[in-house]
N, C-alpha and C positions, 0 to 999 in steps of 0.2 A: 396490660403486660402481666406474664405469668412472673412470680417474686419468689427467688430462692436464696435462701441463709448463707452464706458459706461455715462450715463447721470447723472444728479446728483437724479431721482430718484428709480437707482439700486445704489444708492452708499453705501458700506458695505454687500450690498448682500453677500451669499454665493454662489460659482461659481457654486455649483451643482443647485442648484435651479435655478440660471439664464438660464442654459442650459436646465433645464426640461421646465419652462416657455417660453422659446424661439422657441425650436423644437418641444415641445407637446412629450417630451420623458421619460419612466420609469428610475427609479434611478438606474437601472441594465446596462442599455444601457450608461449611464453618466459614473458613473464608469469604462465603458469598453472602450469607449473614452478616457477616462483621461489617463489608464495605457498605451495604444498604442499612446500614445502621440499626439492626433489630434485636442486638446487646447492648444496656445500659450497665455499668457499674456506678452503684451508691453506696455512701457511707449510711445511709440512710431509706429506709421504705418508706419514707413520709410524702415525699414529691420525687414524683421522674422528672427531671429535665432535658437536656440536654445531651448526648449520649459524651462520655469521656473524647477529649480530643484526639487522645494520644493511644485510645484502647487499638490491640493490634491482637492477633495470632498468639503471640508468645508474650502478653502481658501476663502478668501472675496476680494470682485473686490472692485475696486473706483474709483471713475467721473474722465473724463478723461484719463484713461486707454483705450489700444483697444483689443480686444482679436481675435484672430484668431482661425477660426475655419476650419479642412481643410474640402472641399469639399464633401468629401465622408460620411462624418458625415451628414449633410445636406440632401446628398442624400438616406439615409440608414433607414432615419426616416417618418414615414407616414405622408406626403403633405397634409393639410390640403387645400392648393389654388389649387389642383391636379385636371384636368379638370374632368378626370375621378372619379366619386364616389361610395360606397355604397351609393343604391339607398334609403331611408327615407320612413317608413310608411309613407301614406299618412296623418293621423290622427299626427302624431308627424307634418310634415311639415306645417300641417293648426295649431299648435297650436305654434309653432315658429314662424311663419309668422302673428299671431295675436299681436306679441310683437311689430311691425314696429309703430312707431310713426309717421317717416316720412321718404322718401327716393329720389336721385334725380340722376342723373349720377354717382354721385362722390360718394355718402356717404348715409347709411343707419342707423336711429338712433331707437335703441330697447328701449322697457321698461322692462328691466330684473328683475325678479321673485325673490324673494327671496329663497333660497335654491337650486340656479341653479349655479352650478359653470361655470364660464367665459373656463376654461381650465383643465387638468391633472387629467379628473375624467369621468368617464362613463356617458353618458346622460349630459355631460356639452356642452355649445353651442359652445366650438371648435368642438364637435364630430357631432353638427348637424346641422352646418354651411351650407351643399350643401343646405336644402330649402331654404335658403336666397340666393342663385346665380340667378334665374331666368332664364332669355336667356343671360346672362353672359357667356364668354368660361371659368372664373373661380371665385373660393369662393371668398367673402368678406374677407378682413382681418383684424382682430381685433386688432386694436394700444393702448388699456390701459386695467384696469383690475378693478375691483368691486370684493369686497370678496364675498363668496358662500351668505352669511347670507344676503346681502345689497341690497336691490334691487333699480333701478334707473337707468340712463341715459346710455345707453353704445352705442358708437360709432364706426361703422367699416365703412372701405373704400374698395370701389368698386375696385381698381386698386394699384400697386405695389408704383408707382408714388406717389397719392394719398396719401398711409398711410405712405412714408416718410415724406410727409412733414407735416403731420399731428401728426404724433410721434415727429419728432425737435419741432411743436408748444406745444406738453406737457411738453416735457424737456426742453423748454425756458420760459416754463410760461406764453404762450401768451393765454391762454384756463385757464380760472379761475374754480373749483370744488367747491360746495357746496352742503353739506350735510344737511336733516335734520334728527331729531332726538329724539325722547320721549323720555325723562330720570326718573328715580327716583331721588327725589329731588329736590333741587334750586338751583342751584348755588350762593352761598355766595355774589358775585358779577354780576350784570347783565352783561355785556360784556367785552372783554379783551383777550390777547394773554398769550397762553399755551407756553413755551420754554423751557421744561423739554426733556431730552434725553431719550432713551431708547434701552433694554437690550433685550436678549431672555433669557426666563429662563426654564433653565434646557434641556432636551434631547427634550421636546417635540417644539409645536409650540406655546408655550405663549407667551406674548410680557408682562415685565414688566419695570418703572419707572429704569434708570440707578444710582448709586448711583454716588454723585460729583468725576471726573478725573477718571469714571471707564476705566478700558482698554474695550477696543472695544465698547463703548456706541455709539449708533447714535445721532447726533441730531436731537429734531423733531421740527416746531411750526403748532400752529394748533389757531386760529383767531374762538371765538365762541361769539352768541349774544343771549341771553336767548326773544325768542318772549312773551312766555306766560307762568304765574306760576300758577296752580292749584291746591288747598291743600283744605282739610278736618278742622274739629274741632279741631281731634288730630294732627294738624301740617304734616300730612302723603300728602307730595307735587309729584306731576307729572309736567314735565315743556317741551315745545316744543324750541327749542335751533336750530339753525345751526350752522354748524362748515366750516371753509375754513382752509384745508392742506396747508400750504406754503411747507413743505416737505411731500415725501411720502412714509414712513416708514410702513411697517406692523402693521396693529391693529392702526394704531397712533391714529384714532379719539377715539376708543374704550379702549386705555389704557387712555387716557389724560382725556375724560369723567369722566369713574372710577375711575381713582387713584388720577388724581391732583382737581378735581371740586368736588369728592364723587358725582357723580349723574350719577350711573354706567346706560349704555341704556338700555329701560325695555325689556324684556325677553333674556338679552346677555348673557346667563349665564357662558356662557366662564370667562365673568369679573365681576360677579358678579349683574349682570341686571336681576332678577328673576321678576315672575308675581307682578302685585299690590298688 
């Protein structure tokens, strides 16, 4: 079986989704995995047993867990580091390769687009990874993730080596993130730490505010510092803010904006961030 850590920023994930994000695979192929029993969850790497009885879809993994994946699963799913690729319009690969900031043996560092997902979506830059390989025998691989809407900093490594240990630096926090961010509003306070938990609500993908000792709530904090505040006659304010995640919970910078500062980001309309 392949053995992987959970860190503490999948922690409470849902196991289908760790699985699709991890292998680049539809929620059809998860499911079919899961009922032929080729997920184990342990509290331990020491022995594989038995697979969990009760392991489903929408179980939730936690930090320090390892979960076992068997082999075949691994192998069954399309290699995105596969030396072999569909070959890339030429015109897609010059405009991927326009995103390169900087790159050196080890590491190549993008300026990812807004509306370009990172992974698990057609035209997202796991799918057109091979023009970033060069005279590489294989792709880059990508060790964190930027939601579709975000666009900024994304890091992949050149070698397998590489992006372990540059994956343990995100899960230990030695790689600091900051965001920034135009919001509607001001926040009430110029700078300070968000420590409100948070929920998923309902069937879809919304992330909202947990209520106090909810069952299943995450915790999240999230460290913001308001740089500039802009307002009109009618008090109608726009404000430029970073934020720094200590955790990294889905939406977290974008539910804690909106819900605990009111100064939802402007056009997020997910949370409420419409035009001026």
């Amino acid at each position: 079986f392949l053995v992987f850590k959970i860190g503490v920023q999948h922690d409470g994930m849902r196991l289908d989704r760790w699985l699709r994000t991890k292998f680049d695979v539809p929620q059809s192929l998860v499911q079919k995995c899961l009922r032929k029993d080729m997920v184990f969850i342990e509290s331990s790497s020491k022995t594989v047993k038995e697979p969990l009885k009760d392991i489903s879809s929408n179980t939730k993994i936690k930090v320090g867990q390892y979960l076992h994946v068997h082999p075949t699963l691994a192998e069954s799913v399309p290699n995105q580091h596969a030396k072999i690729t569909t070959k890339l319009d030429l015109e897609v690969e010059k405009r991927v390769q326009s995103w390169i900031l900087y790159q050196d043996d080890s590491i190549i560092i993008l300026n990812k687009p807004p509306n370009v997902a990172v992974q698990g979506e057609e035209n997202s830059i796991a799918q057109m990874i091979s023009a970033l390989r060069f005279n590489s025998v294989e792709n880059p691989r990508i060790v964190h993730r930027l939601d579709k809407e975000t666009s900024g900093i994304l890091l992949l490594a050149k070698t397998r080596k590489i992006a372990e240990t540059l994956s343990e630096a995100f899960q230990k926090h030695f790689v600091q993130k900051m965001y920034w961010a135009i919001v509607t509003g001001k926040p009430t306070q110029q700078w300070g730490m968000i420590r409100d938990s948070l929920t998923k609500k309902g069937d879809n993908d919304t992330i909202s505010l947990a209520q106090p000792h909810q069952a299943g709530a995450l915790s999240a904090a999230t460290l913001y510092n308001t740089i500039e505040a802009v307002g009109n006659r009618t008090s109608q304010y726009v404000s430029f803010v970073t934020f720094q995640p200590l955790t990294g919970r889905t939406h977290q910078i974008r539910v804690h904006s909106a819900s605990v500062l009111n100064t939802p980001i402007l056009m997020d309309k997910k949370y409420g961030g419409g035009p001026i």
